[in-house]
CHARMM-style PDB file with segment names, atoms N, HN, CA, C and O in Angstrom:
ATOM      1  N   UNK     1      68.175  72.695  93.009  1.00  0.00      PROA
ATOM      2  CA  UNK     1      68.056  73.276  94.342  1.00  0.00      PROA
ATOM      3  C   UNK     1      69.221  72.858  95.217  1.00  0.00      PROA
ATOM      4  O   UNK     1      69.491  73.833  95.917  1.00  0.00      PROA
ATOM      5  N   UNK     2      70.301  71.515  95.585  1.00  0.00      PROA
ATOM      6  HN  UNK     2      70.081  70.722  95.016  1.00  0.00      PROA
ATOM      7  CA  UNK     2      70.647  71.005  95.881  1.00  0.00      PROA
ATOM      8  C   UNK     2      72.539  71.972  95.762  1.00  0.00      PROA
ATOM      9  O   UNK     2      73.424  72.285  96.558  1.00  0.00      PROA
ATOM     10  N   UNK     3      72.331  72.070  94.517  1.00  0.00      PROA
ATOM     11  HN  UNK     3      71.613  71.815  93.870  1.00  0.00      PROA
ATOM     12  CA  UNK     3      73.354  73.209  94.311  1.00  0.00      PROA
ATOM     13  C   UNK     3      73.712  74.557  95.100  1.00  0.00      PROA
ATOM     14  O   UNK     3      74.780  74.956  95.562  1.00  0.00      PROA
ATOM     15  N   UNK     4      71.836  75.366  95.076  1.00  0.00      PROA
ATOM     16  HN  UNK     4      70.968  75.041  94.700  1.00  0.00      PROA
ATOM     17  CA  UNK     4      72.424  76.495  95.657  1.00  0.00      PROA
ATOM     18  C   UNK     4      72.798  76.538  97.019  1.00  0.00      PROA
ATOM     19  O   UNK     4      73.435  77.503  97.442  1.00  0.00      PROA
ATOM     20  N   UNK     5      72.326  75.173  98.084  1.00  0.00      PROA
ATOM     21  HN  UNK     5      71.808  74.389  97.741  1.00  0.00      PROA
ATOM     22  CA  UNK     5      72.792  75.283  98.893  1.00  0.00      PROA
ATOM     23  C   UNK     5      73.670  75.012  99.753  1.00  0.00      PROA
ATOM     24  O   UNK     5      73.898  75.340 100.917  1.00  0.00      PROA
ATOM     25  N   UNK     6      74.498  73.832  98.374  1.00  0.00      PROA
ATOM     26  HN  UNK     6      74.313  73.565  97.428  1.00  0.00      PROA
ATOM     27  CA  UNK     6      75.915  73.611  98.648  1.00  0.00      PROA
ATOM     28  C   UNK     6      77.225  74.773  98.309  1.00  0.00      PROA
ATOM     29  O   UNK     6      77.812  75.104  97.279  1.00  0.00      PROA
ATOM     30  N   UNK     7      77.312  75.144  99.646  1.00  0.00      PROA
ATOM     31  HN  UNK     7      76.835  74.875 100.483  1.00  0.00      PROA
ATOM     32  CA  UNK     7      78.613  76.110  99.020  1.00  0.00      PROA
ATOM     33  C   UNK     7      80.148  75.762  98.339  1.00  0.00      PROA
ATOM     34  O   UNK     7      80.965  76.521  97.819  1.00  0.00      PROA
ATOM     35  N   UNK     8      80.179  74.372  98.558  1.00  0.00      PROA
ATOM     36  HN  UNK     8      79.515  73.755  98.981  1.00  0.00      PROA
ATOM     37  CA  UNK     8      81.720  73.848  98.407  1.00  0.00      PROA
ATOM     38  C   UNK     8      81.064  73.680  96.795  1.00  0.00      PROA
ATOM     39  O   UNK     8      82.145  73.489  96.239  1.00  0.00      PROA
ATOM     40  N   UNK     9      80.385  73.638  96.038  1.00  0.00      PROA
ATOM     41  HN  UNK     9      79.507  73.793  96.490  1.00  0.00      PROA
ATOM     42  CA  UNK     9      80.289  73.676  94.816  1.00  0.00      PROA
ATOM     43  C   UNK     9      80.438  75.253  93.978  1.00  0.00      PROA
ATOM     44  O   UNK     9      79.560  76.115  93.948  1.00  0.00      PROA
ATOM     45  N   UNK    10      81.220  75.297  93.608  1.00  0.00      PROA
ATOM     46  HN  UNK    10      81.933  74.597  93.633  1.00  0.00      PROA
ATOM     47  CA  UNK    10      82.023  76.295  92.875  1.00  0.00      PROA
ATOM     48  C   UNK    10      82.028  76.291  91.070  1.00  0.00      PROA
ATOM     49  O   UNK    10      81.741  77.217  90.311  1.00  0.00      PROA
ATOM     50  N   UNK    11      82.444  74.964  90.766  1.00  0.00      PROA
ATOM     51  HN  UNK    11      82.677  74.212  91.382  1.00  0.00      PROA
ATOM     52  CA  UNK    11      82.184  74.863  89.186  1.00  0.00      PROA
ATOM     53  C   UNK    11      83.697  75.208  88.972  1.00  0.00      PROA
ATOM     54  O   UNK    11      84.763  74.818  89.449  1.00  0.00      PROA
ATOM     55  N   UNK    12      83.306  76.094  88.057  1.00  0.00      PROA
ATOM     56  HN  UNK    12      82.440  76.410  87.669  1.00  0.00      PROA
ATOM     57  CA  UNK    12      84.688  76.289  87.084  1.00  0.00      PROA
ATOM     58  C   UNK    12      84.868  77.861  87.867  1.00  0.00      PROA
ATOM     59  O   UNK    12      85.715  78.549  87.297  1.00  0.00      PROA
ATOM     60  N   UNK    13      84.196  78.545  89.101  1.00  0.00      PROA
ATOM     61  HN  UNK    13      83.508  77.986  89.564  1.00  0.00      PROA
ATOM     62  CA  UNK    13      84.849  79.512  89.715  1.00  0.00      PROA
ATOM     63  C   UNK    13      86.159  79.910  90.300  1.00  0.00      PROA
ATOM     64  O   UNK    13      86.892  80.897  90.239  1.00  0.00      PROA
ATOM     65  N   UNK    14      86.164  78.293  91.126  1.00  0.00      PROA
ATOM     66  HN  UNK    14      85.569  77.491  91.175  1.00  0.00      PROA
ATOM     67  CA  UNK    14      87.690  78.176  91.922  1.00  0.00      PROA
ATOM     68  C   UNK    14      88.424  78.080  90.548  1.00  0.00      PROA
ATOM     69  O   UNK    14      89.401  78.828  90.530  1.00  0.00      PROA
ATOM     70  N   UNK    15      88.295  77.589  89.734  1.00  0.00      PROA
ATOM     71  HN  UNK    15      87.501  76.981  89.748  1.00  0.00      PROA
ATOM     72  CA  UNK    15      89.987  77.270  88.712  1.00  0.00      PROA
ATOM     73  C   UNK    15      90.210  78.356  88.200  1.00  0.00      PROA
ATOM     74  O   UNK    15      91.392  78.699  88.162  1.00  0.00      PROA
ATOM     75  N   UNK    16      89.073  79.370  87.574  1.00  0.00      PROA
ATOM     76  HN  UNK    16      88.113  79.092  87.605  1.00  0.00      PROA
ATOM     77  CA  UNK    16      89.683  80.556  86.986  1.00  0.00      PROA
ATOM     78  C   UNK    16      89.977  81.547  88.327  1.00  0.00      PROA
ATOM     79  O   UNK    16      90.979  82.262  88.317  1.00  0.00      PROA
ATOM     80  N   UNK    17      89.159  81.552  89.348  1.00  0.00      PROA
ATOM     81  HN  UNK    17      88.345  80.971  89.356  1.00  0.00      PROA
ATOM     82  CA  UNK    17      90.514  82.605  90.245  1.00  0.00      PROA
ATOM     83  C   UNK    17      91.264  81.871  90.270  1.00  0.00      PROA
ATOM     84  O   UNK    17      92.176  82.681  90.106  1.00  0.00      PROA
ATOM     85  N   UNK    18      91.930  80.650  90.357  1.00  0.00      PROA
ATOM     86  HN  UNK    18      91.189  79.991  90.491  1.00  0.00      PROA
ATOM     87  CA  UNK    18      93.405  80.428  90.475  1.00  0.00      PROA
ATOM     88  C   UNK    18      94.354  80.964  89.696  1.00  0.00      PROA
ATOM     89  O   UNK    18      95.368  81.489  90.158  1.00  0.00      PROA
ATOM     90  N   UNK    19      94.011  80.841  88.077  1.00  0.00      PROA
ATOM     91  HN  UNK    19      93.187  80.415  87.702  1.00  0.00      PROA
ATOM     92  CA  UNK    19      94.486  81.248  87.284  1.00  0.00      PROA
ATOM     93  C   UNK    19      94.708  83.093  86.973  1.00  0.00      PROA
ATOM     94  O   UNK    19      95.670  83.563  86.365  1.00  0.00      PROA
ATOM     95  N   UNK    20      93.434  83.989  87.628  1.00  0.00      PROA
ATOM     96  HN  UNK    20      92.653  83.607  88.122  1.00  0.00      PROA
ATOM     97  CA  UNK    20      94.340  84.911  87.905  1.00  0.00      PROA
ATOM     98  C   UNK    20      94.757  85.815  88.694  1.00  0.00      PROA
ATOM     99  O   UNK    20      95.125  86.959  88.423  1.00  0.00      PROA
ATOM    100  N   UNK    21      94.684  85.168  89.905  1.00  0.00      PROA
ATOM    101  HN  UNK    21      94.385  84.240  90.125  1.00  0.00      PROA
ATOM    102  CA  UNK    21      94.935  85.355  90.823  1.00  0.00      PROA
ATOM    103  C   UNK    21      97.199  84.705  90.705  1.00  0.00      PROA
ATOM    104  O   UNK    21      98.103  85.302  91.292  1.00  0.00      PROA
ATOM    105  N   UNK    22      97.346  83.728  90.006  1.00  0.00      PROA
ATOM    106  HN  UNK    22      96.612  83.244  89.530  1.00  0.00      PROA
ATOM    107  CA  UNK    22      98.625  83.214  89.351  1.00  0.00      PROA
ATOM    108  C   UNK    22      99.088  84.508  88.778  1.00  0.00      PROA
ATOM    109  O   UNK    22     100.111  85.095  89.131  1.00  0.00      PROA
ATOM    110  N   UNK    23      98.344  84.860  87.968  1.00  0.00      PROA
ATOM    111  HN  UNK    23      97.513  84.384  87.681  1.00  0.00      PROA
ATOM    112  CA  UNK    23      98.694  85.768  86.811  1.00  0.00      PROA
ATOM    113  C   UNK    23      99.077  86.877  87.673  1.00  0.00      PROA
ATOM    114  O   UNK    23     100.289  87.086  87.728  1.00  0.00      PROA
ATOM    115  N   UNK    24      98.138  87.817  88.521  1.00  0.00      PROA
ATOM    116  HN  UNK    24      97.153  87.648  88.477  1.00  0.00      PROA
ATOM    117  CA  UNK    24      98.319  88.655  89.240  1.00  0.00      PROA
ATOM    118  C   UNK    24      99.401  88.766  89.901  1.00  0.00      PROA
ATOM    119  O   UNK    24     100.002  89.816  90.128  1.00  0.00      PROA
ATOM    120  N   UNK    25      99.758  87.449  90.310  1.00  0.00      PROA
ATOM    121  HN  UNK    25      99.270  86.596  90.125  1.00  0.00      PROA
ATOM    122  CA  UNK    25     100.903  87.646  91.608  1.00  0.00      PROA
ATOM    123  C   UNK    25     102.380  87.777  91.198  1.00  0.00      PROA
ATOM    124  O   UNK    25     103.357  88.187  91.825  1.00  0.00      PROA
ATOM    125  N   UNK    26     102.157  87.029  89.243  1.00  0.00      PROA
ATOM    126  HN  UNK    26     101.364  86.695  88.734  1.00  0.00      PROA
ATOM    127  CA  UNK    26     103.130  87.304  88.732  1.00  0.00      PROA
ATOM    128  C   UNK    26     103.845  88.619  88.079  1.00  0.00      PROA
ATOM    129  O   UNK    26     104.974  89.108  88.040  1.00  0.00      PROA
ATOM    130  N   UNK    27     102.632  88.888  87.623  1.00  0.00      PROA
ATOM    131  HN  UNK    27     101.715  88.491  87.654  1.00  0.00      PROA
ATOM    132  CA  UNK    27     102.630  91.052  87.124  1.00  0.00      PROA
ATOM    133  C   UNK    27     103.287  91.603  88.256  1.00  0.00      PROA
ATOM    134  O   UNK    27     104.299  92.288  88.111  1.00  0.00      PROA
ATOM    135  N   UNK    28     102.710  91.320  89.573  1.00  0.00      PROA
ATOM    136  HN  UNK    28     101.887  90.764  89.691  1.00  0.00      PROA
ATOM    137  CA  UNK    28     103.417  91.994  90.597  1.00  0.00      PROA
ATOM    138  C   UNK    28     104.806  91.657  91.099  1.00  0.00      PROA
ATOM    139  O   UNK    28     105.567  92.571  91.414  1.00  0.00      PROA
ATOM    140  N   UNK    29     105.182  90.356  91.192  1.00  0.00      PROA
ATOM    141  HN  UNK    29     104.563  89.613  90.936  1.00  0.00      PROA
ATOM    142  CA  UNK    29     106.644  89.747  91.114  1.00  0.00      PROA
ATOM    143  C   UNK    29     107.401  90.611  89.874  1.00  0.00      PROA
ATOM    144  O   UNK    29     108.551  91.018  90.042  1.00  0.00      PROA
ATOM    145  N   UNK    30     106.685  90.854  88.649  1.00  0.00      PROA
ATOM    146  HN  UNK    30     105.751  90.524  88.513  1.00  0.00      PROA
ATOM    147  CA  UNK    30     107.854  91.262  87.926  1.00  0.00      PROA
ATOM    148  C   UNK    30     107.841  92.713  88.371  1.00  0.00      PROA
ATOM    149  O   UNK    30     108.861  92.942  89.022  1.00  0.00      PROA
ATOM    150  N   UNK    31     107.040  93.795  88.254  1.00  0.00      PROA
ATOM    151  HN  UNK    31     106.212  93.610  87.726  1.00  0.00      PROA
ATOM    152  CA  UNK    31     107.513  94.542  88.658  1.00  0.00      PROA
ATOM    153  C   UNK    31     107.935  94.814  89.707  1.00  0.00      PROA
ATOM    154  O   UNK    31     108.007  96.041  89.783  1.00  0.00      PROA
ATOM    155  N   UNK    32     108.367  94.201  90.860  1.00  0.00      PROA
ATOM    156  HN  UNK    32     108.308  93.205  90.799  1.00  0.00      PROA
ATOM    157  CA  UNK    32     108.974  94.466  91.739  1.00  0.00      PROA
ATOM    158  C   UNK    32     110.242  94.182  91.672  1.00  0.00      PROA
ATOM    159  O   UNK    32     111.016  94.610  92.528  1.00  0.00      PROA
ATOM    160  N   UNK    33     110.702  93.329  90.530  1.00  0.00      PROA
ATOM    161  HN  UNK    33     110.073  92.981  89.834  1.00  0.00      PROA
ATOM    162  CA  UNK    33     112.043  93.055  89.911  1.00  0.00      PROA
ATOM    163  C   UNK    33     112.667  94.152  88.963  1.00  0.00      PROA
ATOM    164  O   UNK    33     113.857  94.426  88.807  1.00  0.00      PROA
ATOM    165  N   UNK    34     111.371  94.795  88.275  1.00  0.00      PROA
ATOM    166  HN  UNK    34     110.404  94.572  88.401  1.00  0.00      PROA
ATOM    167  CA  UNK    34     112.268  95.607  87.191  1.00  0.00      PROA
ATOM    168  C   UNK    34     112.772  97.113  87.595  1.00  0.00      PROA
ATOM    169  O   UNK    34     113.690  97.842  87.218  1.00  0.00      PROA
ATOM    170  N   UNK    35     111.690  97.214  88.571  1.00  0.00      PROA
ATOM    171  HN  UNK    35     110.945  96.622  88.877  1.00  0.00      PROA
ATOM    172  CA  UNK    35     112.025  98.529  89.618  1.00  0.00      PROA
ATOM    173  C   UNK    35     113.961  98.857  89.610  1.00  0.00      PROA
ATOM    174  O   UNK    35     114.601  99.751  89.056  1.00  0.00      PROA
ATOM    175  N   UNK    36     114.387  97.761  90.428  1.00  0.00      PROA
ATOM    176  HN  UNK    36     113.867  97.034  90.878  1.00  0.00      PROA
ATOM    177  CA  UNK    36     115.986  97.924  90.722  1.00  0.00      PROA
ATOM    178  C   UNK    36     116.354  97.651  89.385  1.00  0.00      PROA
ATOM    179  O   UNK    36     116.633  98.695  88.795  1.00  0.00      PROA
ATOM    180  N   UNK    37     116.472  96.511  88.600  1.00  0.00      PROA
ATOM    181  HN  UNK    37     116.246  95.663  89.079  1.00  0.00      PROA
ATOM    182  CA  UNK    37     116.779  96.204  87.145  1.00  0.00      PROA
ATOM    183  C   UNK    37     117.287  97.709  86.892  1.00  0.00      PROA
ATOM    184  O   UNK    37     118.423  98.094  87.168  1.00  0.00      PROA
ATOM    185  N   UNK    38     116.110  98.629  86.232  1.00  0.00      PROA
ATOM    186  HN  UNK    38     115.187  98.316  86.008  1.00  0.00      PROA
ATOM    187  CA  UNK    38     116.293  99.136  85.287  1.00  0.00      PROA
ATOM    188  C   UNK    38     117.062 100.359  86.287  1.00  0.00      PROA
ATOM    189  O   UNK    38     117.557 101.216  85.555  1.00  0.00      PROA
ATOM    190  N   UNK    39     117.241 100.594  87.477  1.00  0.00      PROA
ATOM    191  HN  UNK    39     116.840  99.898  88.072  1.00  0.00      PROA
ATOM    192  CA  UNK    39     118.127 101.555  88.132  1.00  0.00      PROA
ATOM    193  C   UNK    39     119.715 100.695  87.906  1.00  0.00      PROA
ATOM    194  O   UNK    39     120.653 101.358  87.464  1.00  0.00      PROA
ATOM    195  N   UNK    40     119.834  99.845  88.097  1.00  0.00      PROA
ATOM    196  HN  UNK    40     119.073  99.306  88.457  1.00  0.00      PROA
ATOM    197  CA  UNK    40     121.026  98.791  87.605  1.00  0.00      PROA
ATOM    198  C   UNK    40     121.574  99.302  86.529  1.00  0.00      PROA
ATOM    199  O   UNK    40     122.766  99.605  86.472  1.00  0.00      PROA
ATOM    200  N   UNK    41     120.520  99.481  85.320  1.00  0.00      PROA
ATOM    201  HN  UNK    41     119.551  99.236  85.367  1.00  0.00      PROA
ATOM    202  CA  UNK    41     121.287  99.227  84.224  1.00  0.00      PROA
ATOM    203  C   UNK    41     121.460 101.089  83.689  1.00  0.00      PROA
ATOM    204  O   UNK    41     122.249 101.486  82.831  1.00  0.00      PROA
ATOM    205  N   UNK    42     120.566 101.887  84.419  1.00  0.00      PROA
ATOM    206  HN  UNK    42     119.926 101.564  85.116  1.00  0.00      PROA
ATOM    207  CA  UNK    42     121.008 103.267  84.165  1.00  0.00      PROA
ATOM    208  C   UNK    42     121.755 103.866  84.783  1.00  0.00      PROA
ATOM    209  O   UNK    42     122.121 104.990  84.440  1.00  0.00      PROA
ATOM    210  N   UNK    43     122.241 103.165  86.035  1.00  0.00      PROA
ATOM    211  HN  UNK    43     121.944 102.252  86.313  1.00  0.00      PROA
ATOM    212  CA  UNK    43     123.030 103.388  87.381  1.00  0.00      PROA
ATOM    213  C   UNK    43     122.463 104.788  87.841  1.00  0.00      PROA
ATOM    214  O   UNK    43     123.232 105.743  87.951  1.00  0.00      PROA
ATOM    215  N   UNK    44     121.544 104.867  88.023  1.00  0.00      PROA
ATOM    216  HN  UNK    44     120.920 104.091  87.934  1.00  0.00      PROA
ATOM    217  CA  UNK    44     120.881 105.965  88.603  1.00  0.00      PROA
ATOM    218  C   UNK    44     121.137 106.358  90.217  1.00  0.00      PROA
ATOM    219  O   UNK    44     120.831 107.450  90.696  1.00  0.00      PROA
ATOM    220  N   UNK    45     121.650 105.447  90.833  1.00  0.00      PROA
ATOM    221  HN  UNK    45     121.899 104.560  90.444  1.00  0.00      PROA
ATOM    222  CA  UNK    45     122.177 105.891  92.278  1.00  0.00      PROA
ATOM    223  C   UNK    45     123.708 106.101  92.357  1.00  0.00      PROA
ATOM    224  O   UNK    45     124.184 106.464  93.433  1.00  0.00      PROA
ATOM    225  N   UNK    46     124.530 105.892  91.259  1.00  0.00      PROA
ATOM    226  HN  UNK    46     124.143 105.598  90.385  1.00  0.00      PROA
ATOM    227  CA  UNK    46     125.903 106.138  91.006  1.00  0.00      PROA
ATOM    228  C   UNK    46     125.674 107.403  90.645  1.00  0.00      PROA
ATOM    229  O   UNK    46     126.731 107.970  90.923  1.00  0.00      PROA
ATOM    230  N   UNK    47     124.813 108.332  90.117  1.00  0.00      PROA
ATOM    231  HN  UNK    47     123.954 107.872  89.891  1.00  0.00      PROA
ATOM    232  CA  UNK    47     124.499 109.690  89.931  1.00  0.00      PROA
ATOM    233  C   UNK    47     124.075 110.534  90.984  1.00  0.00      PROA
ATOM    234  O   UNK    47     124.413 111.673  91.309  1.00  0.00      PROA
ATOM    235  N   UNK    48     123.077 109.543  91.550  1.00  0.00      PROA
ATOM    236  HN  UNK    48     122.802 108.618  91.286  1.00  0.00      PROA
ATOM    237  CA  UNK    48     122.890 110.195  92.629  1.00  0.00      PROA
ATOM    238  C   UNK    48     123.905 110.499  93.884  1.00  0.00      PROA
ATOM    239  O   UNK    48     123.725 111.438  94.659  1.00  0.00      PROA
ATOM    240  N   UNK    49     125.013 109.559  93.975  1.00  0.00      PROA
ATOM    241  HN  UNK    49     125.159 108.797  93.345  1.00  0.00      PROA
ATOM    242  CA  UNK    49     125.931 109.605  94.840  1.00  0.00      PROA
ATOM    243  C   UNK    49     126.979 110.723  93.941  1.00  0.00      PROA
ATOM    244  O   UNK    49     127.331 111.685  94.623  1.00  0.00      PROA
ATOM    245  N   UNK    50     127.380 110.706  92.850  1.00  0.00      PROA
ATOM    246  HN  UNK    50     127.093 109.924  92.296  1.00  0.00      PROA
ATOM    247  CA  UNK    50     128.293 112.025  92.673  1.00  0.00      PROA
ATOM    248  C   UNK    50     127.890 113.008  92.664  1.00  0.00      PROA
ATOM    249  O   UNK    50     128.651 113.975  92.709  1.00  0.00      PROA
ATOM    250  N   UNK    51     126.548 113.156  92.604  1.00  0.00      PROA
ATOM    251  HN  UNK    51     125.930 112.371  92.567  1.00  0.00      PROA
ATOM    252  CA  UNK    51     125.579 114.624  92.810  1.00  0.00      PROA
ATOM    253  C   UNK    51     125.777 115.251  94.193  1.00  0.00      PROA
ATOM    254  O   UNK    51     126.264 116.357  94.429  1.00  0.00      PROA
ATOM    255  N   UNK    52     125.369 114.459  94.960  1.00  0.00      PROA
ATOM    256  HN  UNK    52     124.973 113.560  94.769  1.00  0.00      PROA
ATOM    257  CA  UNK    52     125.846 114.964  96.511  1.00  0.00      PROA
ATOM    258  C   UNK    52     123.893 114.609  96.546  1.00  0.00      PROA
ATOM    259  O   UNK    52     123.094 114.917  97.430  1.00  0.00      PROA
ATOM    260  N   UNK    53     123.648 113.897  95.267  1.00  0.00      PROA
ATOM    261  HN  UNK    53     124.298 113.647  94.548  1.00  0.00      PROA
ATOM    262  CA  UNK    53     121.743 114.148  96.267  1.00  0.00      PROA
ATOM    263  C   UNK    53     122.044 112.603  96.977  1.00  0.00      PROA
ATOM    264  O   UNK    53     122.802 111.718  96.581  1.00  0.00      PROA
ATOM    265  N   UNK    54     120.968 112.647  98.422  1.00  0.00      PROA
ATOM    266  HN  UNK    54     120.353 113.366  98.744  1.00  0.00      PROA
ATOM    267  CA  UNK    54     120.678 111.511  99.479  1.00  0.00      PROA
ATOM    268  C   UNK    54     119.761 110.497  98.275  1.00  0.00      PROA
ATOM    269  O   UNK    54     118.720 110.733  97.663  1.00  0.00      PROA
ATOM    270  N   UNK    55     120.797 109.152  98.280  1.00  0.00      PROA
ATOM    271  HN  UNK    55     121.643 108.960  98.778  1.00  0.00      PROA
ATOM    272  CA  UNK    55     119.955 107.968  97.550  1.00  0.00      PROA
ATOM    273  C   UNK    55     118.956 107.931  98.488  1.00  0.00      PROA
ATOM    274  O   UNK    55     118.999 108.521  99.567  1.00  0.00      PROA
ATOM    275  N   UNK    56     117.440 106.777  97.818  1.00  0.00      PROA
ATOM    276  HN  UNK    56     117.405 106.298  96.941  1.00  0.00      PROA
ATOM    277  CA  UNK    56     116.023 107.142  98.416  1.00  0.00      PROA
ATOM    278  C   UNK    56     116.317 105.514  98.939  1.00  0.00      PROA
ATOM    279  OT1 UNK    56     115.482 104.926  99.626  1.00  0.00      PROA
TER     280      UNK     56
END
């Protein structure tokens, strides 16, 4: 009984959201890296600039 009405008792709840909530933030760090990356490496706005189209 003593449990349910301690809320700062969590168990093993808090450590696994840490873990992916970690994970999460990292999926999103990378793709927000590979976005430009892979325009980098196809030079996709060097096309877009001899095209005459407006880079985004």
């Amino acid at each position: 009984y003593r449990d349910q009405i301690n809320p700062g008792n969590f168990g093993m709840e808090g450590p696994m959201a840490g873990v992916f909530i970690t994970i999460a933030f990292g999926y999103v760090s990378a793709c927000a890296v590979l976005v430009p990356n892979h325009e980098r490496t196809t030079k996709a706005q060097l096309q877009q600039l001899m095209t005459g189209i407006p880079n985004v």
